[in-house]
DSSP file (Angstrom, degrees, kcal/mol; ACC not computed):
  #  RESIDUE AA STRUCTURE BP1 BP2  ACC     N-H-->O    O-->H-N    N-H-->O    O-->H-N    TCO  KAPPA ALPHA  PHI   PSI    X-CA   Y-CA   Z-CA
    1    1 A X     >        0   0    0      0, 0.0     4,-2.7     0, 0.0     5,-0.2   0.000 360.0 360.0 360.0 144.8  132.9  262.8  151.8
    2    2 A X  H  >  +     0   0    0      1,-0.2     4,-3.3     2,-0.2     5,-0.3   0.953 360.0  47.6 -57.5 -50.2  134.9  262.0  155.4
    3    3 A X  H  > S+     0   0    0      1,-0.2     4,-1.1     2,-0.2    -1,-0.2   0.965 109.2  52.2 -78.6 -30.7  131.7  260.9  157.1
    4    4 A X  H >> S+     0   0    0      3,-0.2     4,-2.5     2,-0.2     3,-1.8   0.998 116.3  38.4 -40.1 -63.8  130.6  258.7  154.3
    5    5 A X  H 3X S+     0   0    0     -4,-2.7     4,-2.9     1,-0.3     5,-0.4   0.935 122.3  45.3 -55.3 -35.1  134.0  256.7  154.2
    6    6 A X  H 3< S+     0   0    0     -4,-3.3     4,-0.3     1,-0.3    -1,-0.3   0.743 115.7  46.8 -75.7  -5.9  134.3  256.8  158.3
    7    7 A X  H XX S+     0   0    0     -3,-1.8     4,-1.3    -4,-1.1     3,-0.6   0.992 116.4  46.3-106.7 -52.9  130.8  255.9  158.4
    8    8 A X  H 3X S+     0   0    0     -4,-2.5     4,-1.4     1,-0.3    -2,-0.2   0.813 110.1  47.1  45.7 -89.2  131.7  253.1  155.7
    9    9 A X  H 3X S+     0   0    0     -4,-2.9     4,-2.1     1,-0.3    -1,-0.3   0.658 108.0  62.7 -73.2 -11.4  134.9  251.5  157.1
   10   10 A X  H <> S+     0   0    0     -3,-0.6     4,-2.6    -5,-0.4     5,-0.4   0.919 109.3  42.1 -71.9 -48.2  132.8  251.5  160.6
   11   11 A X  H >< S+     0   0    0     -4,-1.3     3,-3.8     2,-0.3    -2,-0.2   0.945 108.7  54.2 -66.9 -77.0  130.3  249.2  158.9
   12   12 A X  H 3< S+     0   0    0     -4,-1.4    -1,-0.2     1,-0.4    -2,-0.2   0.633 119.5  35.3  -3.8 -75.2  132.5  247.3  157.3
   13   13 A X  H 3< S-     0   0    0     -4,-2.1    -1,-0.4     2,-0.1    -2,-0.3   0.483 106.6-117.2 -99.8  31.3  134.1  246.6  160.5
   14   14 A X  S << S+     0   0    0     -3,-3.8     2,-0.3    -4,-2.6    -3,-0.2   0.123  73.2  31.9 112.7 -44.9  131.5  246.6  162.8
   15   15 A X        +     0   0    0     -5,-0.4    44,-0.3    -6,-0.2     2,-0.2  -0.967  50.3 137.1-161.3-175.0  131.6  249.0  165.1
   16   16 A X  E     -a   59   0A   0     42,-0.9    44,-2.4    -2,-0.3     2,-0.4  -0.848  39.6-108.8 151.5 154.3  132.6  252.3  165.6
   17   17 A X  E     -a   60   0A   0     -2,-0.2     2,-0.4    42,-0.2    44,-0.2  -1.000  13.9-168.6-131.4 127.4  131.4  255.8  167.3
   18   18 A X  E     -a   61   0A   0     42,-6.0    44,-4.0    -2,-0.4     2,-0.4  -0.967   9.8-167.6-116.5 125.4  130.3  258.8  165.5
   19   19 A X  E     -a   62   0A   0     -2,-0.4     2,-0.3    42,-0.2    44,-0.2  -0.965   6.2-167.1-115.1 150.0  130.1  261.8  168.2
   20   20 A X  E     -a   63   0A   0     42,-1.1    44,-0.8    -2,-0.4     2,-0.6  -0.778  10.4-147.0-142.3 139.6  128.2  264.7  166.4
   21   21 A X  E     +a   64   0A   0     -2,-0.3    44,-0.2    42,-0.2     2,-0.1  -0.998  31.9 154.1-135.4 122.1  128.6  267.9  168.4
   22   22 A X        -     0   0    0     42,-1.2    44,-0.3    -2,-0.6     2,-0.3  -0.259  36.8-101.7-107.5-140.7  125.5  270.2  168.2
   23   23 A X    >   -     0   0    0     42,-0.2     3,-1.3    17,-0.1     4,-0.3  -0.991  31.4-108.3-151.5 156.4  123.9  273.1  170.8
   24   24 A X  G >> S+     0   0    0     42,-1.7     4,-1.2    41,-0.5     3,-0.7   0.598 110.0  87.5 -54.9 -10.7  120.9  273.2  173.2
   25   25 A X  G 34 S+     0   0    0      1,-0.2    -1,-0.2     2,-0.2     6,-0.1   0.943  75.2  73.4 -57.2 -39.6  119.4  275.6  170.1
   26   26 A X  G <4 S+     0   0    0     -3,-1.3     3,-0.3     1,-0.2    -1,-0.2   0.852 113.5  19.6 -52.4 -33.7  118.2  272.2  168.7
   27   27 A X  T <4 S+     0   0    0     -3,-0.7    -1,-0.2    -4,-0.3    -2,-0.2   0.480 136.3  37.4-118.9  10.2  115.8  272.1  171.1
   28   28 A X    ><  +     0   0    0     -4,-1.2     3,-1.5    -5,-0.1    -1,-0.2  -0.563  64.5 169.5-127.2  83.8  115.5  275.7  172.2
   29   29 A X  T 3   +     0   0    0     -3,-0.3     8,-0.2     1,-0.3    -4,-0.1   0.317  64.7  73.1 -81.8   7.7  115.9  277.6  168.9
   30   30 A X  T 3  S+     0   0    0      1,-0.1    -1,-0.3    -5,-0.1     4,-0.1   0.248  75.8  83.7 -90.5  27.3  114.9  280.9  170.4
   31   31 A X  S <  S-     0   0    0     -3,-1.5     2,-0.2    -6,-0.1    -2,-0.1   0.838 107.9 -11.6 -76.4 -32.4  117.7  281.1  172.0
   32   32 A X  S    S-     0   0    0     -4,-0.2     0, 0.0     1,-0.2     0, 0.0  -0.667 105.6 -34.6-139.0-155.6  119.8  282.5  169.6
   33   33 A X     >  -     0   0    0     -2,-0.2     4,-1.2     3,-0.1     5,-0.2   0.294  46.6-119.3 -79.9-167.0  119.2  283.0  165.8
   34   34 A X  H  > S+     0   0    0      1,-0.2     4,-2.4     2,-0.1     5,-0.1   0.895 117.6  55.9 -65.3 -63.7  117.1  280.7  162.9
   35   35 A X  H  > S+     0   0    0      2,-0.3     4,-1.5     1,-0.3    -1,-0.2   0.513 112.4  38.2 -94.7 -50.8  119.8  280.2  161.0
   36   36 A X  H  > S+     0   0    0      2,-0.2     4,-2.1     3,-0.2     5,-0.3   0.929 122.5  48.8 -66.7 -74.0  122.0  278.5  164.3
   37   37 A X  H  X S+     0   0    0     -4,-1.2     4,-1.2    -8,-0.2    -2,-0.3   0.650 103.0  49.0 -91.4  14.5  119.1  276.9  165.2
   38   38 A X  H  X S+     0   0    0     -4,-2.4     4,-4.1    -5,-0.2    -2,-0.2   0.908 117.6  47.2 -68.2 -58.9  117.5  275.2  162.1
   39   39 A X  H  X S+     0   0    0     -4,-1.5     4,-0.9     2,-0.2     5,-0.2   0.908 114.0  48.4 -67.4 -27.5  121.4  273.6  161.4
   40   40 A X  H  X S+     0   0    0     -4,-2.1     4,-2.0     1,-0.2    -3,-0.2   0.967 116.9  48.1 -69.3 -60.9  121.6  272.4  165.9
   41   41 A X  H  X S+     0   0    0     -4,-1.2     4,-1.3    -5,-0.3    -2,-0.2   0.794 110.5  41.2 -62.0 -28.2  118.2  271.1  164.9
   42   42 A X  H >X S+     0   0    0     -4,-4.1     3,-1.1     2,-0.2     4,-0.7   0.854 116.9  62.0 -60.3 -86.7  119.5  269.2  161.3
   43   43 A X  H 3X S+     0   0    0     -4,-0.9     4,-4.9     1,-0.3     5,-0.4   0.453 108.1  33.3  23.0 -90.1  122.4  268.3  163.8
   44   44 A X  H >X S+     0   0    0     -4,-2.0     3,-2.8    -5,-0.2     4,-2.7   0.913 119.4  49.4 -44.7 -73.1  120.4  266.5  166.2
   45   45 A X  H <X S+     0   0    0     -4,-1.3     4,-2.0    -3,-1.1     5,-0.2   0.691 114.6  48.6 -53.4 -51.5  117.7  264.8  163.7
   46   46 A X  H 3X S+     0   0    0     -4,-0.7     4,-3.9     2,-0.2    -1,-0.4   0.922 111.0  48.0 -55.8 -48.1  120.6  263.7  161.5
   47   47 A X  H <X S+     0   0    0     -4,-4.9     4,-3.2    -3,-2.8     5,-0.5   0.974 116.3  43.6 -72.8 -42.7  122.4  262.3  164.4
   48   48 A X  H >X S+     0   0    0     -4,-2.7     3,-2.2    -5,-0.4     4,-2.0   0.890 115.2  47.3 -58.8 -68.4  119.2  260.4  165.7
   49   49 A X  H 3X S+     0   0    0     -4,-2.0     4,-1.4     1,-0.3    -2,-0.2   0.748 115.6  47.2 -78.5 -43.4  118.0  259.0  162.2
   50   50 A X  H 3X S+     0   0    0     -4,-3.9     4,-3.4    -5,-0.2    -1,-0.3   0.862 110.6  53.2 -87.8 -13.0  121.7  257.9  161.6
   51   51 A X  H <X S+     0   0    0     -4,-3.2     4,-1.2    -3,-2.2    -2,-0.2   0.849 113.0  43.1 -42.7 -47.6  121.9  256.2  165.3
   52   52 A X  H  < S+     0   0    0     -4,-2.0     4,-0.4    -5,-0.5    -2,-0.2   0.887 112.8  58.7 -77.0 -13.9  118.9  254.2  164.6
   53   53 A X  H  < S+     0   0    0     -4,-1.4    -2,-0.2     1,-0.2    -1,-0.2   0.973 115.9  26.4 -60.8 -60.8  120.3  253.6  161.2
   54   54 A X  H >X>S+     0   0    0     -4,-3.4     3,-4.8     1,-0.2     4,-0.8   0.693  93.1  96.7 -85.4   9.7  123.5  252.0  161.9
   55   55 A X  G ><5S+     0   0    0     -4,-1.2     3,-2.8     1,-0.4     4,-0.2   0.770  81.8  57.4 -43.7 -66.3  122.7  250.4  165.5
   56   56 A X  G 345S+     0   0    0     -4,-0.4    -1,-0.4     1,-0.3    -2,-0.1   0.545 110.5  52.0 -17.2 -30.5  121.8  246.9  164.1
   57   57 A X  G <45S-     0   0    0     -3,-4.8    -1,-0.3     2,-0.2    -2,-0.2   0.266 119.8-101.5-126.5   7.6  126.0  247.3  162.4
   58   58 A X  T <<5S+     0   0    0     -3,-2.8   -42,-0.9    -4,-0.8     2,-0.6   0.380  76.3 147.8  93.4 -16.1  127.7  248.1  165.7
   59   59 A X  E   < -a   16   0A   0     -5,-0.5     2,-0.5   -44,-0.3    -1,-0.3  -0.421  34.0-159.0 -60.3 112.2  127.8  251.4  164.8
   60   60 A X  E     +a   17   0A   0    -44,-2.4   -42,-6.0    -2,-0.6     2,-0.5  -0.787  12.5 176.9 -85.2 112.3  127.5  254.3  168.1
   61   61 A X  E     +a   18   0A   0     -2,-0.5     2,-0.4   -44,-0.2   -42,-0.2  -0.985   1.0 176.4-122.9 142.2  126.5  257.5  167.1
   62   62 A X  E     -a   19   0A   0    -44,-4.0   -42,-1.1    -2,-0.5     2,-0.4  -0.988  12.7-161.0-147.6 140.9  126.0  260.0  169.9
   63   63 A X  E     -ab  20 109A   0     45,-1.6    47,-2.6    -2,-0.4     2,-0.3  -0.890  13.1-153.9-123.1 153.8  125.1  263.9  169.3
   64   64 A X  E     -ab  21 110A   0    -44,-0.8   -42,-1.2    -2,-0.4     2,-1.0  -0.896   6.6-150.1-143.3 112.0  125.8  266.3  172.4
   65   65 A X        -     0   0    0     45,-3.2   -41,-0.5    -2,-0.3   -42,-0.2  -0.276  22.1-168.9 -56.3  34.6  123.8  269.6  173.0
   66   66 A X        -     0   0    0     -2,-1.0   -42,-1.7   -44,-0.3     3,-0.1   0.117  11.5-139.8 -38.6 132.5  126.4  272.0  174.8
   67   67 A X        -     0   0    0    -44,-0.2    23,-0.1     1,-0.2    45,-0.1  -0.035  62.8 -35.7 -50.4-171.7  125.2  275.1  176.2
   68   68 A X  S    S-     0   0    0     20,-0.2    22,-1.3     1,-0.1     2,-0.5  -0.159  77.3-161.3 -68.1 165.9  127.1  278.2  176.0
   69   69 A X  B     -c   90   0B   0     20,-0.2     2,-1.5     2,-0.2     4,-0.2  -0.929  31.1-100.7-154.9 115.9  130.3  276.9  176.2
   70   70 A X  S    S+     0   0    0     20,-4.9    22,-0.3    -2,-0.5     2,-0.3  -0.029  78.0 132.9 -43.7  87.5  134.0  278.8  177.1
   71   71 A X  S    S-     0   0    0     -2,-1.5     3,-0.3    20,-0.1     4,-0.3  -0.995  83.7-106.4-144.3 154.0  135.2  279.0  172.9
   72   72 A X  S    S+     0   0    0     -2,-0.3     5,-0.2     1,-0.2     4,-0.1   0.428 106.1  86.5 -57.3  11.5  136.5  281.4  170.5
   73   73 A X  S >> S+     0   0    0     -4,-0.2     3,-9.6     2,-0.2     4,-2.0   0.898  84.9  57.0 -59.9 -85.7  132.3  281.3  169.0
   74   74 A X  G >4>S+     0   0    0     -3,-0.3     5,-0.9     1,-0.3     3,-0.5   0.441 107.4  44.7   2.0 -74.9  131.4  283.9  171.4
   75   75 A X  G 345S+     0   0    0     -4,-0.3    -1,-0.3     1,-0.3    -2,-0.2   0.397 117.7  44.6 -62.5   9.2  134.2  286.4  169.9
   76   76 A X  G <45S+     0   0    0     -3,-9.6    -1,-0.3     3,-0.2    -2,-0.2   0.616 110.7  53.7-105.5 -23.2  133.2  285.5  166.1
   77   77 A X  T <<5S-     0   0    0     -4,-2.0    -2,-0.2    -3,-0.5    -1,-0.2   0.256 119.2-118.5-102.3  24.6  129.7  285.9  167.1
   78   78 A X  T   5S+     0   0    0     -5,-0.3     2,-0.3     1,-0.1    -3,-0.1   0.851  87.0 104.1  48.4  33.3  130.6  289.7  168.6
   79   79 A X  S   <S-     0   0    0     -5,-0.9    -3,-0.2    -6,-0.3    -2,-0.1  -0.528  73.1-137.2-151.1  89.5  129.5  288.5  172.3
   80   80 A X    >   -     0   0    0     -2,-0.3     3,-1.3     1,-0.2    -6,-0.1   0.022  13.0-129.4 -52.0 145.2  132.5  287.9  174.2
   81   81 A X  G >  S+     0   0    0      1,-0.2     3,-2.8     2,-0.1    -1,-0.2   0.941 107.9  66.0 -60.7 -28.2  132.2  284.8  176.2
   82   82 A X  G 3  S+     0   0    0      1,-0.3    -1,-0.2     4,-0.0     4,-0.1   0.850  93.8  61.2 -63.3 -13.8  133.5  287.3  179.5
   83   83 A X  G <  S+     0   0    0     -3,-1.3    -1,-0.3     2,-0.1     2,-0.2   0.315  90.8  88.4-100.8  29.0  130.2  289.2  179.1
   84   84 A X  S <  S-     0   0    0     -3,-2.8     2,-0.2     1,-0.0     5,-0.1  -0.673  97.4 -90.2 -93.8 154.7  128.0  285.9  179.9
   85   85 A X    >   -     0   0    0     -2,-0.2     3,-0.7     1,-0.1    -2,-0.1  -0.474  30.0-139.0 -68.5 127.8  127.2  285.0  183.2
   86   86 A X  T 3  S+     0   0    0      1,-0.2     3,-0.5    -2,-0.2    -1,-0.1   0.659  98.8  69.3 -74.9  -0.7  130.0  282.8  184.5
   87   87 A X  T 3  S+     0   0    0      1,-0.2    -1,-0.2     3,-0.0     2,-0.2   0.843 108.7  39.7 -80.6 -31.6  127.2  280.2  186.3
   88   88 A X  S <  S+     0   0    0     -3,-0.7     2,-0.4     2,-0.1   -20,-0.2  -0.110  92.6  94.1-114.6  30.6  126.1  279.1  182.6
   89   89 A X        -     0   0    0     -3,-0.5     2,-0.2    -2,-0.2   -20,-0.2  -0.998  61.1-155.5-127.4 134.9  129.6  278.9  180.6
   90   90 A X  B     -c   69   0B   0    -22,-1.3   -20,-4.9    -2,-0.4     2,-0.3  -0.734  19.3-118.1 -95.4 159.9  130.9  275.4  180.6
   91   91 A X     >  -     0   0    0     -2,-0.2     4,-0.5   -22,-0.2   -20,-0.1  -0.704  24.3-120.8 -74.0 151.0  134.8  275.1  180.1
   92   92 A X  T  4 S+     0   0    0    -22,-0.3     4,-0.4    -2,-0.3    -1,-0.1   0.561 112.6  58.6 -48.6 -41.9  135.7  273.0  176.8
   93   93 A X  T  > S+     0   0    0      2,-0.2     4,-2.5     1,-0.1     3,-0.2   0.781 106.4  44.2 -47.0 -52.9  137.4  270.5  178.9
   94   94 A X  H  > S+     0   0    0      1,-0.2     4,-1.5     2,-0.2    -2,-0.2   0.739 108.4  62.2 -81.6 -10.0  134.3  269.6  181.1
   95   95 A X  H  X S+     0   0    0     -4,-0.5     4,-0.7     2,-0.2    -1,-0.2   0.736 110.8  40.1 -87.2 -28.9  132.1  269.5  177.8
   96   96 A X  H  > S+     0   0    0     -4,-0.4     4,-2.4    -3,-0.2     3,-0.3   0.900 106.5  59.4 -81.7 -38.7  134.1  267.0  176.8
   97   97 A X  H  X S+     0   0    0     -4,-2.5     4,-2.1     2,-0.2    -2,-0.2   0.971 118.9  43.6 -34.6 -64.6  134.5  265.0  180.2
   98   98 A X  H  X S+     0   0    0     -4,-1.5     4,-2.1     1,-0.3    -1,-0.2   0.721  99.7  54.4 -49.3 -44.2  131.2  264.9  179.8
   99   99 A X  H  X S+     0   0    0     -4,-0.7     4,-1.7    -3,-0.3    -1,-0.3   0.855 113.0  55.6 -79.4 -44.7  130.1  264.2  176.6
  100  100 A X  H  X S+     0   0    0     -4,-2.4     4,-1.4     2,-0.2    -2,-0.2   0.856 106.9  46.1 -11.7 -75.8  132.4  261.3  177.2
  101  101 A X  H >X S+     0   0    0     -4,-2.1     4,-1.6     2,-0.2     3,-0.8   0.913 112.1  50.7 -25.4 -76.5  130.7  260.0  180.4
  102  102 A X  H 3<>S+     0   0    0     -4,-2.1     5,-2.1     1,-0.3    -2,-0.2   0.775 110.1  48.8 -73.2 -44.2  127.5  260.4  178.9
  103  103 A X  H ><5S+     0   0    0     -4,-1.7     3,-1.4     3,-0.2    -1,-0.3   0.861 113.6  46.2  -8.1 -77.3  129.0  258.3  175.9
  104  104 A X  H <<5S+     0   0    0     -4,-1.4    -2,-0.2    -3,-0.8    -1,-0.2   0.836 111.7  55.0 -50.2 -58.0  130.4  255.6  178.6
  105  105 A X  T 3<5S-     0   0    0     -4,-1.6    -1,-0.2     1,-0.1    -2,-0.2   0.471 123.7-106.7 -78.4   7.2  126.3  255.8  180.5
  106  106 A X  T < 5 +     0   0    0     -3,-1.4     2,-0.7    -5,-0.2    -3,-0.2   0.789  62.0 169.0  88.2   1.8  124.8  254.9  176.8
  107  107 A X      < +     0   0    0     -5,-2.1    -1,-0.2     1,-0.2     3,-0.2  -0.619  12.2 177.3 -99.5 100.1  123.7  258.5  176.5
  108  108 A X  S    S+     0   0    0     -2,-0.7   -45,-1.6     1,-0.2     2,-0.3   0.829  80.1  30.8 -58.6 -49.5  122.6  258.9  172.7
  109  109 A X  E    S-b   63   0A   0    -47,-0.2     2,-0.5    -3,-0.1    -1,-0.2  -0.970  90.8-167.6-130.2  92.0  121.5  262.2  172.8
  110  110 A X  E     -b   64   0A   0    -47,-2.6   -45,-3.2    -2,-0.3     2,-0.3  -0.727  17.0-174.4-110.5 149.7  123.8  264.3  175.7
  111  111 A X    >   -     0   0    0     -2,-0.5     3,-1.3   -47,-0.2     9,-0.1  -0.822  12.3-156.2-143.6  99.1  123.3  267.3  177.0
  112  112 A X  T 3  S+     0   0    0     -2,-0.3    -1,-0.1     1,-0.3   -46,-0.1   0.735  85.1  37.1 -29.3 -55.1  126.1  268.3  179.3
  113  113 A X  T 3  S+     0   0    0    -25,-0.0     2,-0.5     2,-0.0    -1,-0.3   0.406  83.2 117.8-104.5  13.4  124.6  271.1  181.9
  114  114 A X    <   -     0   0    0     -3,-1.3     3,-0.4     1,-0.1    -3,-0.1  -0.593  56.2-155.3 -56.6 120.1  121.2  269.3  182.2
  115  115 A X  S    S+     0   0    0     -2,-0.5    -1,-0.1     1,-0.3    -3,-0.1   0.278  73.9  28.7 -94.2  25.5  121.1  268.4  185.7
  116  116 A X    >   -     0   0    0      1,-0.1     3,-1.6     2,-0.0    -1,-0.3  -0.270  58.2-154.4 171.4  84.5  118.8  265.6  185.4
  117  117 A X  T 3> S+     0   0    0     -3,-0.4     4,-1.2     1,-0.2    -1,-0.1   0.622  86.8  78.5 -37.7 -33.9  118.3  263.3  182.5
  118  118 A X  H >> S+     0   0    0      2,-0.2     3,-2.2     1,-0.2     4,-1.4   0.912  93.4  61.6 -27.6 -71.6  114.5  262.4  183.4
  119  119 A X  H <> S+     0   0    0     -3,-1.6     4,-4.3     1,-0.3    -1,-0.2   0.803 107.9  35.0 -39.0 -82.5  113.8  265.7  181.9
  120  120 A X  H 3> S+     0   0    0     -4,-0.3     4,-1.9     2,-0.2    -1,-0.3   0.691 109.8  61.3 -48.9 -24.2  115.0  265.0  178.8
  121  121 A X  H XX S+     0   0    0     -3,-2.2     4,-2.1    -4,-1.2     3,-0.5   0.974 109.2  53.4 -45.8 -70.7  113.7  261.3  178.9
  122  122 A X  H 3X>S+     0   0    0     -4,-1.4     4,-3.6     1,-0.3     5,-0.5   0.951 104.6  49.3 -17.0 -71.8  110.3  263.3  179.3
  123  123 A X  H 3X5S+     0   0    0     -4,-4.3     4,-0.7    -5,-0.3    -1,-0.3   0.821 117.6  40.0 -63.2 -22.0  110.9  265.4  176.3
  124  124 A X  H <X5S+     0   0    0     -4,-1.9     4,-3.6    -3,-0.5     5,-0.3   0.895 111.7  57.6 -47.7 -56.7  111.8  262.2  173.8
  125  125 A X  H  X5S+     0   0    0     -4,-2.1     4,-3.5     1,-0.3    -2,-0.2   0.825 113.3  37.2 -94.8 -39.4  109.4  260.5  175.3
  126  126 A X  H  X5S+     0   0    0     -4,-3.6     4,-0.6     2,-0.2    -1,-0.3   0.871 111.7  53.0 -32.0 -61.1  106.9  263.3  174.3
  127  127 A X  H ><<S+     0   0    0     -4,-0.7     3,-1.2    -5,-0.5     4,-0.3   0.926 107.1  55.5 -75.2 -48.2  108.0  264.1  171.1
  128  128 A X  H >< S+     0   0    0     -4,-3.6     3,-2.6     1,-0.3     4,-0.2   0.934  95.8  70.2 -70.6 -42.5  107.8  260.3  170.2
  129  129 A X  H 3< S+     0   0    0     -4,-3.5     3,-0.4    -5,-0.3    -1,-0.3   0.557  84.4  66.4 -15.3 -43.6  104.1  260.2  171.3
  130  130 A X  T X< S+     0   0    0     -3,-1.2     3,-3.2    -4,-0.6    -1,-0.2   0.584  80.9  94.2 -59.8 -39.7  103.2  262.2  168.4
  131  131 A X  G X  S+     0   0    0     -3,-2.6     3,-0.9     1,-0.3    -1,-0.2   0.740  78.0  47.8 -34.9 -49.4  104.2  259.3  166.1
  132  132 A X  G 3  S+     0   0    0     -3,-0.4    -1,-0.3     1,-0.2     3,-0.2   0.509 117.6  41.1 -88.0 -11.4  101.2  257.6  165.6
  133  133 A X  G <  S+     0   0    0     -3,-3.2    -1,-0.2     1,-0.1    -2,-0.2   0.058  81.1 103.7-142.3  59.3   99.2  260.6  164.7
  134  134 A X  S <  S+     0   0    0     -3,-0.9     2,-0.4     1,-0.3    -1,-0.1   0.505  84.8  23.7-104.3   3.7  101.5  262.3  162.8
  135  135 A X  S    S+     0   0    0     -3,-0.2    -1,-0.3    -4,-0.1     2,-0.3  -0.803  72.3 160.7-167.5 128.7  100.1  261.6  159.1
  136  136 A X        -     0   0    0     -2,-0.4     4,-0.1    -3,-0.2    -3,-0.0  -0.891  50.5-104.1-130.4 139.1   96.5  260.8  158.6
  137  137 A X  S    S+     0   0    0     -2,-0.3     2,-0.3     1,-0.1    11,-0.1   0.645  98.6  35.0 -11.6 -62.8   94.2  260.8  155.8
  138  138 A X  S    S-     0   0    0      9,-0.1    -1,-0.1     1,-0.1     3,-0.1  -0.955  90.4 -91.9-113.4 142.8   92.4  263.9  156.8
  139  139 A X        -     0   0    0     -2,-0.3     2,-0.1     1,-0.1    -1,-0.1  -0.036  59.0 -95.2 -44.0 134.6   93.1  267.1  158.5
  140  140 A X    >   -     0   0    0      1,-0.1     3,-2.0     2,-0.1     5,-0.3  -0.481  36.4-101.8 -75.1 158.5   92.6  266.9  161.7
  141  141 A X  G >  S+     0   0    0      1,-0.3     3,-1.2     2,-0.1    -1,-0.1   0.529 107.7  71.0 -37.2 -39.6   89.2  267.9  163.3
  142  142 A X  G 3  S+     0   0    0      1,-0.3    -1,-0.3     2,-0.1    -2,-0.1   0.492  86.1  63.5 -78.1  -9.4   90.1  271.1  164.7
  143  143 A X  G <  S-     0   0    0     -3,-2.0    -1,-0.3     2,-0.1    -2,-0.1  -0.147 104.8-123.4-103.7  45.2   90.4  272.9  161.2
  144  144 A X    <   +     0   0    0     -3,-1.2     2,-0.7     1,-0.2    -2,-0.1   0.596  55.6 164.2  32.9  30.9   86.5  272.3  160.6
  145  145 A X        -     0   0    0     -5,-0.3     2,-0.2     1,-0.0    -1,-0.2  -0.660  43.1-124.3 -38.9 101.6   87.5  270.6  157.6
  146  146 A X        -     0   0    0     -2,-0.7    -7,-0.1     1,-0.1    -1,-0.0  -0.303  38.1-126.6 -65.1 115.3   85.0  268.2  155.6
  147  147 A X        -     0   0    0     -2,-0.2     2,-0.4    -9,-0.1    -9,-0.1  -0.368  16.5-115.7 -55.5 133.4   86.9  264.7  155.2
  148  148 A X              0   0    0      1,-0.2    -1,-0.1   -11,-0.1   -11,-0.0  -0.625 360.0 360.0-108.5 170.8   87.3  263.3  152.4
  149  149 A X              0   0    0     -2,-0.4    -1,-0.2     0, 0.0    -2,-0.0   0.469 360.0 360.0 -93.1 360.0   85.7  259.9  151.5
């Protein structure tokens, strides 16, 4: 597979950037359908799990969340980008300027039209919270389970 070898010769020598290009569906997936947003959500998950993987080998892996986004998607997906509100279509050019930047600021996880990374800091910061009581012994209280001994 291409990302095996590139991901390969990166180790090999040392360092390297893998940019992974997902959609803001990974972390709003009712925005459009399951099917779009289960694979923006592999997307992401893959791209964190393999960041934390190689960091330790020099290896950069960076995923970027556009929003809707001026490309020929729209017209495959029978919703021309011209019938979108033109405040919420990024050009293709600035999604990459961006995704770039964000690259350049250390930005792991980018999300282009988010006007204020705290936000997202937040929602990581959340989400990682969960960690420590995500698999337990017993069910947790609130389904008036009996524990078992």
């Amino acid at each position: 597979m291409v990302g095996e070898s590139c991901r390969d010769s990166f180790v090999t020598q040392g360092r390297g950037t893998l940019i992974n290009i997902g959609s803001i569906v990974a972390v709003a997936p009712k925005v459009l359908n399951g099917v779009c947003g289960g694979t923006k959500a592999f997307v992401q998950a893959f791209s964190e799990s393999l960041e934390h993987e190689m960091s330790d080998k020099g290896v950069t892996v960076q995923v970027v969340l556009p929003g809707a986004t001026a490309t020929e998607f729209w017209d495959v997906a029978g919703l021309p980008v011209g019938k979108l509100p033109d405040t919420m279509v990024m050009s293709a050019e600035n999604l990459v300027d961006a995704a770039l930047a964000g690259l350049a600021l250390g930005e792991k996880v980018a999300i282009p039209s988010l006007p204020d990374s705290l936000d997202r800091d937040a929602y990581d910061t959340a989400r990682l919270a969960l960690g420590p009581n995500l698999s337990h012994r017993n069910p947790a209280p609130r389904y008036g389970l009996k524990a078992s001994a």
